[in-house]
Every structure is written in structure tokens, then in C-alpha cells.
N, C-alpha and C positions, 0 to 999 in steps of 0.2 A: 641297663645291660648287666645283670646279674654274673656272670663270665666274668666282667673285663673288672668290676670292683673285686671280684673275689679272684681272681689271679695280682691284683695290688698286693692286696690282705698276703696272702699265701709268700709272695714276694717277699715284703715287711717282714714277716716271721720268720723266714726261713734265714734273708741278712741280717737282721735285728738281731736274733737269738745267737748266733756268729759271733757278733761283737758284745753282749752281755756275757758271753760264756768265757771271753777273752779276758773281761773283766773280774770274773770271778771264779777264775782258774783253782782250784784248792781248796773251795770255798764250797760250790756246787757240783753235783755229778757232768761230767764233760756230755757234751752231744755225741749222740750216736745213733744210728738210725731208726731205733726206737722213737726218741727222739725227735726225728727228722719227720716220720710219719705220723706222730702227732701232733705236730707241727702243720702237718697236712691239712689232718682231719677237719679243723676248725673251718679252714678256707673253702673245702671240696661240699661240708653241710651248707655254706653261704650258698651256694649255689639256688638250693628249693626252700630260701626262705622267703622268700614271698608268697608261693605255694603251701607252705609247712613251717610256721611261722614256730609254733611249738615247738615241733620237731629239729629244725636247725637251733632254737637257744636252748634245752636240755642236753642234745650233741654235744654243742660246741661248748657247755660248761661242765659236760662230763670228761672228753677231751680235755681241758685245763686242768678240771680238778685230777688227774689219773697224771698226767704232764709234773705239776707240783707235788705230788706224794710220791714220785719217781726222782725226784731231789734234782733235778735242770735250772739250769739256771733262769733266775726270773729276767723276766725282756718282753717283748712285745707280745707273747702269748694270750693278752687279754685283749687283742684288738680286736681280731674273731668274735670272741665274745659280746664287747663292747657291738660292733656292727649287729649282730644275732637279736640282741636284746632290744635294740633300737630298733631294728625291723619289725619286733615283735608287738610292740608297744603301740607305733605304727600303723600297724594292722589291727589294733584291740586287742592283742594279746597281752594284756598289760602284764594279768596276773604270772603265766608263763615262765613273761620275762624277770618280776622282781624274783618269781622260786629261783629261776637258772641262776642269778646272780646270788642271792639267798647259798644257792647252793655251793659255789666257789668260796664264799666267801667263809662258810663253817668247813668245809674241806680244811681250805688255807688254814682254819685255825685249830683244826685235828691236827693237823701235819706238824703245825708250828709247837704245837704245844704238848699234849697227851698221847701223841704217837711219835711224838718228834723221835725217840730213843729205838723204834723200833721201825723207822725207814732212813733210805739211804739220803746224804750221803752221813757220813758215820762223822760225829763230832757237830753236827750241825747244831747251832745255837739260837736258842728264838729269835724271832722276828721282834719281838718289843712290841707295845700295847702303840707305842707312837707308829709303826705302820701298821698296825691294823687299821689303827685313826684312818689314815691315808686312805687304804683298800676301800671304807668306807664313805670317804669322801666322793670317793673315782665313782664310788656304784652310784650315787647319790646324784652326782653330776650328769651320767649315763643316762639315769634315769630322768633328771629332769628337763636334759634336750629332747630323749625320745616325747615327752610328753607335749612339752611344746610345743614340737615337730605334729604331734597328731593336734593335735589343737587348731591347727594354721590348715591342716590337711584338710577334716572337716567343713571347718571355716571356708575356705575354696569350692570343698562339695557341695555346701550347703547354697553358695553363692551362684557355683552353677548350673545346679538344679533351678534355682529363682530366675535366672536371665535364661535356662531353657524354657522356664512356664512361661514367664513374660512373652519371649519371643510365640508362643503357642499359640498363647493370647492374642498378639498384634495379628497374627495368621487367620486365626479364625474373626475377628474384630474387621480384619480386611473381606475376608471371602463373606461373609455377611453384610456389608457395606456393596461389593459388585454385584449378591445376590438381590439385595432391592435395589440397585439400579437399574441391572437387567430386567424383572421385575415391571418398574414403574415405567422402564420405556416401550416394552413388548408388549406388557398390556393394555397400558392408552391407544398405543399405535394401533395394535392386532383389532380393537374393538372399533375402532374408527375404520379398517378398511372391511371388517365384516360387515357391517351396518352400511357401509355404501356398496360394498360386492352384492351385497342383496337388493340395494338400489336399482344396482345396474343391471344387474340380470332379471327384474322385475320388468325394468324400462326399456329391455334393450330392442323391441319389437314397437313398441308402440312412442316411445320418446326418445331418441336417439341421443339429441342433442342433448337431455339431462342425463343418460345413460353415459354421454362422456363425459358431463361436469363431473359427475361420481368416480370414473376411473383417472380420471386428472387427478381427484383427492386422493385416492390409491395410491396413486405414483407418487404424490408430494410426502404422505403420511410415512409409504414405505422407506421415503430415499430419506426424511429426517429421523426415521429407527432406525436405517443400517448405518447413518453420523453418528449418532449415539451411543449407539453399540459399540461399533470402531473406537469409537473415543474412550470405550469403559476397557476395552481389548487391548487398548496399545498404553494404559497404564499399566498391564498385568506385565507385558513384554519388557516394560521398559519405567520399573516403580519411580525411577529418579529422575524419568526428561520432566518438562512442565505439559503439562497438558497440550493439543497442538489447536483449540477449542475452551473458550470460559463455560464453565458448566451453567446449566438453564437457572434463572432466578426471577423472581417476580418481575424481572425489567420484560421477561417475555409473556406475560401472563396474558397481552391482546393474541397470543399468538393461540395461545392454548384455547381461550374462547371460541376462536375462529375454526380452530379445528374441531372445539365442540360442535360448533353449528353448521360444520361441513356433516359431521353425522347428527344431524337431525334433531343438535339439542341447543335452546336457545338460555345463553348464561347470561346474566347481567352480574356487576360487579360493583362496590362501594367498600371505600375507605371512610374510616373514622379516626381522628386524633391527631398528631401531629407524626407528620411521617418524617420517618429518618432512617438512614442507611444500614442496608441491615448487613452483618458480618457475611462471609462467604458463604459459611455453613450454614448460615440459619435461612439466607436465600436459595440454598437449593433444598433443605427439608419443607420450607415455606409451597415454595414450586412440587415438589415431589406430593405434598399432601394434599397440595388443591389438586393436583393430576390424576391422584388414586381415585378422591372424590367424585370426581367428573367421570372418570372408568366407567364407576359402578353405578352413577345414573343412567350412563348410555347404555349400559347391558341390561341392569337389573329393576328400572325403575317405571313404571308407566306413565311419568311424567317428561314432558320434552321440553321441562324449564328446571333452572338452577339457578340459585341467588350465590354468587362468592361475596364475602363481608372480608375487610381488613381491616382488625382495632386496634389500633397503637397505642398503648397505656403508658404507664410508668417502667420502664425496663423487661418491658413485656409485650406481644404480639400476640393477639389472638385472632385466631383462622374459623369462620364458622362457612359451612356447605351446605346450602339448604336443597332438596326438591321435596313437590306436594305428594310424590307416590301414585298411586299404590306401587307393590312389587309388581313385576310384569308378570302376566301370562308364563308357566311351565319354568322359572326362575326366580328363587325368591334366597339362593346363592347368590355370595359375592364371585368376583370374576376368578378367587382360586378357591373356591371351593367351602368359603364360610358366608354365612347369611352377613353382609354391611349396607345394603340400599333396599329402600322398601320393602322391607322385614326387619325381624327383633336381628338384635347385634349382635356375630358370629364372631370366629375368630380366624378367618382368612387370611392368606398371606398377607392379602392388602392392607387390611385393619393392622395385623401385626406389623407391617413392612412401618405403617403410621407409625405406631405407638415406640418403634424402637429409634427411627427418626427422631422423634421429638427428646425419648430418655437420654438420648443418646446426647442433646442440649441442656439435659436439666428440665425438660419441659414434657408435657403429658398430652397426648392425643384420646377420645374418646368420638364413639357413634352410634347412634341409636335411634328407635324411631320417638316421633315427636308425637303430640298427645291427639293432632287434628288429625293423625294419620299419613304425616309425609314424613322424612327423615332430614335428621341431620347429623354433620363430623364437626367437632370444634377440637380444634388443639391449640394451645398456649405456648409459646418459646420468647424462655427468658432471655431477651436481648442482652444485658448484660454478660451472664455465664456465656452466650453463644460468643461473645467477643473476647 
């Protein structure tokens, strides 16, 4: 609050200067409303120096310097100053404020010495080289709290600018994290109940009874997407409850076969090496990437088999998704829009949705087609960094 420091200031000067002039009654020109209004001026520029950083410390050192060549007695008159400069400094105004001071300070030594005889009050006797020392001291000191002062200010700025990027960062870090969730559950889900909606409505005159096995899968596929979803929703609501749901991890991987082969795709699966528990994270990138995989065979492949492989290495996991191909018929698109199944390897959300899963471990996902003509995804996640 700019007011309430400079009505202090203004205060200070006006009783300071009171009891200095008491002091040196005979000595210096008495107060008198000249006086009184220069006394002013210094506190009334405090005002727009944070706006006029310049502008308030040349003021308020022309003010002083006009104040001491009118022979007043010396008192608090440099407090003005003193706050002017340091605001100035403050601001970047460094250079400004060393002139204003600069400037008081050759005034003071016009007045005291080479003009002394030709302003009031009459008899006045130098000041002595030992308070100029002084004056110089004081400016010195002025000057090297303003500096400090700006030093720590920066310091602060610069600190939170960093915790506002970071925080930026954690922001988008998150909404890319619920954008492949949503993602990896929409799309599994949507392609499993497309692939039996066409079941059903293929069958639903002539086979009835499979015509409802298919919307049975409908309804299971749908009602474990809208859990899923709910569960990525009501983290957004509420960043700090725990989950009210463990997220999917290879413990459910029969689950995700069975729902391949409700839409029409038959998966087998094999482990290799010695298996061992895999961290939170790297169980549901593990889940997430065998999912996308399987997506885009059931959309995009004209094969209605897939081999899942699981290699446990030394400090490392690798994921490989086989089918024999070809791309199907009028699709040779992944399910957002880049070629990832039976075609050359695109860069769809799904592939990327992989690739950022896995970096995001330390670990690298890749897809591509294979040389017999069917494709594969292998990614690698390093157990270790995942822990």
C-alpha cells in the first residue's frame, strides 16, 4: 500500500525535522513553510513510485537537494529519498537511483563548500570531509539493501515461474495420462460391441439364440466401459481419494482374451522366464498395450487369431502381439486414424497412446509388419525404473 508507507515517510519528516531544527536552532535556517512543503514533496512523489520509479527518485532528490541549499536543518529529509531509491533499484531502475543519489550527494557538497558563502544561512560552516564520509557511507548502504532486495525478488520470480511451469507440466502429464485411458477403454470396448452389433443384427432373423449370445456381450463389454470410465472420472473430481477400483493389470489378461473371442478373435497366450511382480505402473501399461494390440486386430486385421507372448528378462519385460494378417478389407487404418495392424506402421493414437506408455517407464514400444506378411507390437518395460 503505497499511501499508508508514504503518509509514515511524510509523518517522520514533518516530526523529525521539528526536533532536528530544535537542535540546531542558530545554526540552520528555522522551518517555515517553505520548508514544510518540501518536506511534503518527497512523501506525496512516494506515492507513483512503483509506477514512476524514475520519476519519484529524481523528485525526491531534487526536493532534498533544493531542501539543503535553502540551509534547513539536516533531519530525516533523506528518508524520502532513501525509500525512492530503493524502490527504484527494486524495479531495475538501478542506474536512476545511483544518479538521484549521485545527485544529492554533489548538491550537499556544492552547498557545503563552493557556495557555502553565497546561500543561507549566513555564517554556515562546512560540513567536514568526515560527514561527507558519512553521507557516503548511508548512500552505499541504501544502495546495497536495494540490491539485495532485488536479488531475493528475482530469486522468488524466477522460482515462481518454475513451480508455475512444473505445475503446467503435472497438468498436461495428467490430461494425457486420462486421454489414453479413455482411449484404451473406448476403443477396446466400442470394437468388441461393434463386431458383435453386426453379429446380432446379421443373426437376428435366422439365429436368435446367438443373436442374444452377441448382445449379452454388448451389455457386459458396455457396462465394463462405463466402470472404467467412471473410475478415470471420479479421479478427475476427486485427484486425492484412492481409487474406489485397482486399475486393470495383467492379473486380468484371461479376461481380456475372452473378450477377444466374444468378438470373433481367438488369442492364445505364453509366458517365458521367470515371472515376478510387476510394479503398479508397469501392470497397467503392460495391460493397456496388450489391449490396444488386440483393438486393432479385431478392427483392422483379416486375421481371427493372435499369439500374446510375455518375456521376463533380467529387469525387463517384453510384450510381443502377433497376428498372421492381412489388413482387412476397405481398413488398412488403425482404430484412430494411423495404419498399426495389417499394414506398414502408422502413427495413430493407439501406437502413440503405446509408445508414450512405455517412455513414460523408461521403456519403448514399436509396431510393424513382419516379413511373412502378418504384424507385430513388441514393447519392452524396464522393471526396474518401473519400481
Amino acid at each position: 500500500m503505497p499511501w499508508l508507507s508514504s503518509f509514515i515517510v511524510l509523518v517522520v519528516q514533518q516530526a523529525g525535522s521539528q526536533g532536528a531544527a530544535a537542535g540546531q536552532e542558530g545554526v540552520r535556517t528555522s522551518l517555515d513553510v517553505y520548508a514544510r512543503l518540501l518536506l511534503a514533496v518527497g512523501p506525496l512523489l512516494l506515492l507513483v513510485r512503483h509506477r514512476l520509479p524514475r520519476t519519484a527518485a529524481f523528485g525526491t532528490a531534487a526536493a532534498t537537494v533544493v531542501y539543503l541549499g535553502a540551509g534547513y536543518p539536516y533531519g530525516p529529509v533523506f528518508l524520502s529519498l532513501a525509500v525512492a531509491a530503493f524502490s527504484a533499484v527494486v524495479a531495475g531502475e538501478r542506474y536512476a537511483a545511483w544518479g538521484a543519489l549521485g545527485l544529492v550527494w554533489a548538491g550537499h557538497l556544492l552547498a557545503g563548500f563552493p557556495l557555502r558563502d553565497h546561500l543561507p544561512p549566513a555564517g554556515d560552516q562546512p560540513p567536514g570531509w568526515q560527514g561527507e564520509l558519512l553521507v557516503a557511507a548511508w548512500i552505499a548502504a541504501v544502495l546495497a539493501a536495494a540490491e539485495l532486495a532485488r536479488t531475493r525478488r528475482q530469486e522468488w520470480v524466477r522460482r515462481r515461474a518454475e513451480e508455475e511451469a512444473a505445475e503446467h507440466r503435472r497438468v498436461d502429464e495428467e490430461r494425457l495420462r486420462i486421454a489414453r485411458e479413455l482411449h484404451d477403454v473406448l476403443a477396446h470396448s466400442i470394437s468388441v460391441i461393434n463386431v458383435q452389433a453386426g453379429v446380432g443384427l446379421a443373426l437376428l432373423d435366422s439365429d436368435r439364440e446367438q443373436a442374444r449370445t452377441a448382445l449379452t456381450t454388448i451389455k457386459s463389454a458396455s457396462k465394463e466401459a462405463l466402470g472404467e470410465v467412471r473410475q478415470v472420472l471420479d479421479t478427475l473430481r476427486a485427484s486425492g481419494d484412492a481409487p474406489r477400483a485397482p486399475a486393470p493389470g495383467l492379473g486380468r489378461l484371461p479376461e481380456l482374451t475372452a473378450q477377444a473371442a466374444d468378438a470373433g478373435l481367438d488369442v492364445s497366450t505364453a509366458t517365458g522366464g521367470d515371472v515376478v511382480p510387476l510394479p503398479p505402473g508397469a501392470d497397467l501399461a503392460a495391460f493397456r498395450i496388450i489391449q490396444e494390440a488386440l483393438t486393432n486386430v479385431v478392427r483392422h486385421s483379416g486375421s481371427r487369431s493372435a499369439r500374446v507372448r510375455l518375456s521376463y528378462g533380467p529387469g525387463e519385460l517384453r510384450i510381443d502381439v502377433d497376428d498372421d494378417g492381412p489388413a482387412a478389407s476397405g481398413g488398412s487404418g488403425s482404430s484412430d486414424g494411423g495404419t498399426t495392424t495389417g499394414g506398414a506402421a502408422g502413427g495413430g493414437n493407439g501406437l502413440v497412446g503405446m509408445r508414450e506408455r512405455a517412455a513414460a517407464l523408461g521403456g519403448s514400444a514399436e509396431a510393424g509388419p513382419r516379413g511373412d506378411g502378418g504384424f507385430r507390437v513388441t514393447a519392452r518395460l524396464p522393471l526396474a525404473d518401473a519400481r
